[in-house]
N, C-alpha and C positions, 0 to 999 in steps of 0.2 A: 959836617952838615947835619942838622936837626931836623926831621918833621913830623911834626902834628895834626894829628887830624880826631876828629870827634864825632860819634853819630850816634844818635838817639834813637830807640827803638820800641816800641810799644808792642805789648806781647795782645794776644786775642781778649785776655782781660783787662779793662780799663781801669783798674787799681795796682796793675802792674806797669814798672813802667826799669826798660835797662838802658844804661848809656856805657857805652863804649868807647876809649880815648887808645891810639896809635902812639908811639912816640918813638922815634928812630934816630941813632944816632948813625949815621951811615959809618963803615959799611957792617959793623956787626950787632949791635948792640940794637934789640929790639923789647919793647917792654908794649904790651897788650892789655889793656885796665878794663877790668869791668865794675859795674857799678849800677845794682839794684835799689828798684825802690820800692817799697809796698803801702801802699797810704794804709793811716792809721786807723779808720773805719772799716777794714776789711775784718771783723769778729762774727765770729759764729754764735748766734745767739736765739732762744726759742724761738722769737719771732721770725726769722729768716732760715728755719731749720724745718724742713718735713718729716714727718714719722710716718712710716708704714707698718702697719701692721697682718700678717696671716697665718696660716695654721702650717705644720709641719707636720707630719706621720712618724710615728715614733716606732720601732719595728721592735724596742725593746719595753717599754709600755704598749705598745698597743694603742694608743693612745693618740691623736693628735696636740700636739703642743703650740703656742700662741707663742710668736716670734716677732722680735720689733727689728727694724731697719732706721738709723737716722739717714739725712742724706740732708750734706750741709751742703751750703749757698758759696763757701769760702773754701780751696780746698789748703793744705798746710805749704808752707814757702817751700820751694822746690830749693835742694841744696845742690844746685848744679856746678860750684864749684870743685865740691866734695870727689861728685862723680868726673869731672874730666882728671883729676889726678889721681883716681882711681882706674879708669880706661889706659892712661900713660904712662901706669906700672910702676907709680911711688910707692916705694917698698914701705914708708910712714901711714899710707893709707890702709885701712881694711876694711872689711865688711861689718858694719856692725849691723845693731837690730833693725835701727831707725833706716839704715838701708833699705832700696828695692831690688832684688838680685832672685835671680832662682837659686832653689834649695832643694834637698833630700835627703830626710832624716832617717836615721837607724838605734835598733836598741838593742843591746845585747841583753838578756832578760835569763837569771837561773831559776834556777830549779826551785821554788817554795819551799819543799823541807830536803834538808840538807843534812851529812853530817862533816864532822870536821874535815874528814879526809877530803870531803868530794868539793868543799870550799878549797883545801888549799889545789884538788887537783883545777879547779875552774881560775885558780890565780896562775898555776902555770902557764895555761892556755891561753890566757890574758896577754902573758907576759910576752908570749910570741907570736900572738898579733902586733904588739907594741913595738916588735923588732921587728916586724916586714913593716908599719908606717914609717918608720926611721931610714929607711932606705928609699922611700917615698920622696921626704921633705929635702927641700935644698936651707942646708947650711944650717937647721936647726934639730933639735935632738926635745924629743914628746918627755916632758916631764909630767907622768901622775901615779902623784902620792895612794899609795894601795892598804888599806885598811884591813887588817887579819882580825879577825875576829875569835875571842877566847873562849871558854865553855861557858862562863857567867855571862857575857853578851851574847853568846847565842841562844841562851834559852830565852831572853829578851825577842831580840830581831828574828828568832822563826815565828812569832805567833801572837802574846800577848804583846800590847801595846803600851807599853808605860804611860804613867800622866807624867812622868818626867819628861820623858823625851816628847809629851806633846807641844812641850812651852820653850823648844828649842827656836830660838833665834835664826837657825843657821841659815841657809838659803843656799840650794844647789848652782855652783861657780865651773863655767868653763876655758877651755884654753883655746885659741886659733894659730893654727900654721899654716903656712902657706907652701902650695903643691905645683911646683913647675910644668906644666904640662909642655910646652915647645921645646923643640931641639934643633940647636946649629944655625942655620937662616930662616928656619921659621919664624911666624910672625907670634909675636909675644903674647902667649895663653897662660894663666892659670887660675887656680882656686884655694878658697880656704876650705881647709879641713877641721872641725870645730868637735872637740873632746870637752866629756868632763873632766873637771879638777883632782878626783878624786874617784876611786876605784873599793867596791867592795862586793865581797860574792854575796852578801845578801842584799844584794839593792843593784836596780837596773843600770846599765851606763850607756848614754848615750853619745852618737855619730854623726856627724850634719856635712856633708858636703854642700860649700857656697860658692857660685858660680856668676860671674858675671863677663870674664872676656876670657871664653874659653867654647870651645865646639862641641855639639852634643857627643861627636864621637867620642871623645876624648875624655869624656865625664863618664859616659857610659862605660867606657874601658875602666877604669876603677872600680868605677860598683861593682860590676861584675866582677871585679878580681877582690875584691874585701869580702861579697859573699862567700864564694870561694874559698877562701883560706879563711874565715869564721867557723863553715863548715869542715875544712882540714882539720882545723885546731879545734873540735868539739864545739862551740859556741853556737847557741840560741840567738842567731842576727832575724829581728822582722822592721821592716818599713814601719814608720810610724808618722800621722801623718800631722801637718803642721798645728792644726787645729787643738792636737792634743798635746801639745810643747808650748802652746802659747800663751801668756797670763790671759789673752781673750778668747775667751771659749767656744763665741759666738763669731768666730774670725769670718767663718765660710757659711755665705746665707742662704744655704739652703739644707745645713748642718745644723743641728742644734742639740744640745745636751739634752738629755734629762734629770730631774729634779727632785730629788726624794728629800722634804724637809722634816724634822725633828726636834721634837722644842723640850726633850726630855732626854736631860744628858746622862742618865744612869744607861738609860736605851740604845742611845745615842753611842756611847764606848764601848757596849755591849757589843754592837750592833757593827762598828769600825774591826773588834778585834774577832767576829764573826770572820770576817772578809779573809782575813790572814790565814784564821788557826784553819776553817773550814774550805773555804774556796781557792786556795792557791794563790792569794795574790802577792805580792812581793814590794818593795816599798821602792819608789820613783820619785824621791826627792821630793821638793820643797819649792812653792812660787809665791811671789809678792802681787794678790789682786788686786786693782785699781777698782774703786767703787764703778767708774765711767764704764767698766768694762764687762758689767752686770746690767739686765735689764733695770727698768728704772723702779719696779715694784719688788723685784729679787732684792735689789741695794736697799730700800727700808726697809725691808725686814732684817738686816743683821748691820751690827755697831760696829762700824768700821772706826782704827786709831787714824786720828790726825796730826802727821807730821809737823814738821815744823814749816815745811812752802806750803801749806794748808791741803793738802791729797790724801785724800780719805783712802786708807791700803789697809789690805788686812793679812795673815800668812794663811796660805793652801798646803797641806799634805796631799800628797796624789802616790796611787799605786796604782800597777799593772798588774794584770792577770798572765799568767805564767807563760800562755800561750798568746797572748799580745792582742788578744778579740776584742779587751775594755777595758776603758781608764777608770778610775774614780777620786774626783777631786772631792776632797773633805775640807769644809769649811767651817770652822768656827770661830763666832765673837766671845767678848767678855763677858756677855749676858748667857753662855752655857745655849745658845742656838746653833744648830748644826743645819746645813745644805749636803746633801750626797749628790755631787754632780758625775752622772753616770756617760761615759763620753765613748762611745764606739767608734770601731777604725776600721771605716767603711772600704781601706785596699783590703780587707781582709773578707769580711762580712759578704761583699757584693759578688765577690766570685767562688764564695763556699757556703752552702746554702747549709749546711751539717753546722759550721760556727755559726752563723748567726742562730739557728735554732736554738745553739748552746748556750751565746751570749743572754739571750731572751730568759733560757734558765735560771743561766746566774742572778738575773735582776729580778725575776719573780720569788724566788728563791729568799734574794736578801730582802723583799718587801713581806715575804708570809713569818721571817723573822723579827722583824720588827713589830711584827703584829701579834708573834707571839711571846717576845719581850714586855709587850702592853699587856699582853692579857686581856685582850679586849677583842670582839668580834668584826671588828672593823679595820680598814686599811690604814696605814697612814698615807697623808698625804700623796702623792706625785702631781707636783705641779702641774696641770694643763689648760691649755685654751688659758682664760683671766684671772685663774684661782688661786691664792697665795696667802690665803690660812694658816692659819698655824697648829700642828696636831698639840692635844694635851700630852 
């Protein structure tokens, strides 16, 4: 015996529209069809898009900063299929970016100068963090490739900055595992655990815990047992927060970077390998920025490459401070223009009034060098409020 049945269902927007079909073949055999529809006029486009615009306080300028907001008319197709076989524990599914899931990021972050010994004693340390996640995972075993570093690359990677290694392609690659959280007849919890690809003591490696059908206890009981044994095993673990992991800088709107530009690339590399040899920073990989993902007067000022689906991207190098107080994403085009995007990690800053002081230093600090790179009695730039100049 067969039956069918069909019902049409209009969601609260009237460009949306789902239909749903039954089909039964008694007694077991049951198949449930869904069936979206989005009309073709649903684009987001200037005329149906508002911009807002207002000032941010900047704690490490000083400064208030001019901050835009879009806020589109259309919002993107909801992948609700995606998500219920993700709820139902298809082991084919995971979390990816374009996901909506909570998260909580970690970085393990060494030491700025180093010598061989204390790199290979931080790969030891590494290495048996890497065997308590393995006791973690069900049924899979954390493969990452660990990078030793020789006397000739380390006098590279503690300080000066190669133009070789500036025109590296590479882009920082993670892996995801998955973390059983239930036990016996409990109801079916877990998460992913999201590592870099690669491991090396002179450059940060990050930790993300991603969560969607799992209870805060139960998440919490991990974090706290990774801090934990980080701190066992010698390791530098701090929070870090999404805003500065993300290709969009401007993720959290009422966060916003700051902007130190430089249109003089002798200054400009000067000025990057400042950061290393002087101020402890330490190198944090590599992102792909989408022009979309810059203010709209930030993206003309630098020459983004266009691929071939026509997406104007360009490559970010980004370092951490040794102590985890500030990002800085460095940006350059073909044209020899640099953006110093200075991105503070306000879990740290807001409840230690002594780092934020400090962070404030470091940025006054790398702005009175650049100015005395120029030779010139003037600042350079820091973008604020609508100004986007360009220093000589």
């Amino acid at each position: 015996m067969r039956i069918q049945k069909r019902i049409q269902r209009k969601s609260r927007y009237p460009h949306n529209i789902s239909r749903f079909a039954l089909s039964a073949q008694l007694p077991f055999d049951f198949l449930f069809q869904v069936i979206q529809y989005q009309a073709v006029a649903t684009q987001n486009h200037s005329y149906n898009c508002q911009t807002y615009k207002y000032l941010l306080w900047s704690s490490l300028s000083q400064k208030f900063l001019l901050v835009k907001q879009t806020f589109n008319k259309y919002e993107l197709e909801y992948r609700w299929n995606k998500l219920d076989n993700i709820l139902c524990g298809d082991p084919e599914e995971s979390l990816t970016e374009d996901s909506r899931y909570r998260r909580i990021s970690f970085a393990i972050i060494p030491k700025a100068r180093k010598t061989n010994d204390e790199d290979q004693l931080h790969i030891q340390n590494f290495q048996r963090l890497i065997e308590y996640l393995n006791r973690l995972l069900c049924n899979e075993v954390v493969d990452i490739k660990i990078e030793v570093n020789d006397e000739k690359r380390a006098k590279v990677s503690n300080g000066k900055v190669s133009s070789r290694r500036r025109h590296v392609r590479t882009i920082t690659r993670t892996k995801r595992y998955t973390i059983k959280l239930s036990k016996d007849q409990e109801k079916y919890q877990w998460m992913n655990i999201v590592l870099g690809a690669t491991f090396s003591a002179r450059r940060t490696f990050h930790i993300s815990f991603c969560w969607l059908v799992a209870s805060g206890a139960k998440v919490d009981k991990h974090v706290q047992m990774l801090s934990r044994r980080a701190s066992q095993f010698g390791l530098k673990l701090i929070t870090v927060p999404q805003y500065a992991l993300s290709e969009n800088m401007y993720l959290h709107p009422l966060i916003s970077p700051t902007l130190v530009i430089v249109a003089n690339k002798r200054v400009a590399m000067s000025a990057e390998t400042f950061l290393t040899e002087s101020h402890d920073f330490v190198d944090d990989g590599q992102l792909i920025i989408d022009s979309k993902d810059l203010d709209q007067e930030q993206a003309g000022y630098f020459e983004f490459q266009i691929d071939r689906y026509g997406r104007k991207k360009l490559n970010a190098r980004q370092y951490a401070h040794e102590t985890g107080c500030v990002f800085v994403r460095v940006l350059e085009d073909a044209r020899s223009r640099y953006g110093f995007f200075w991105i503070e990690n306000r879990r740290m800053l807001r409840s230690n009034k002594e780092i934020e002081i400090f962070a404030r230093s470091l940025f006054g600090r790398f702005v009175d060098r650049i100015d005395e790179l120029k030779g010139v009695g003037r600042k350079p730039i820091v973008a604020c409020e609508d100004d986007y100049s360009v220093t000589e």
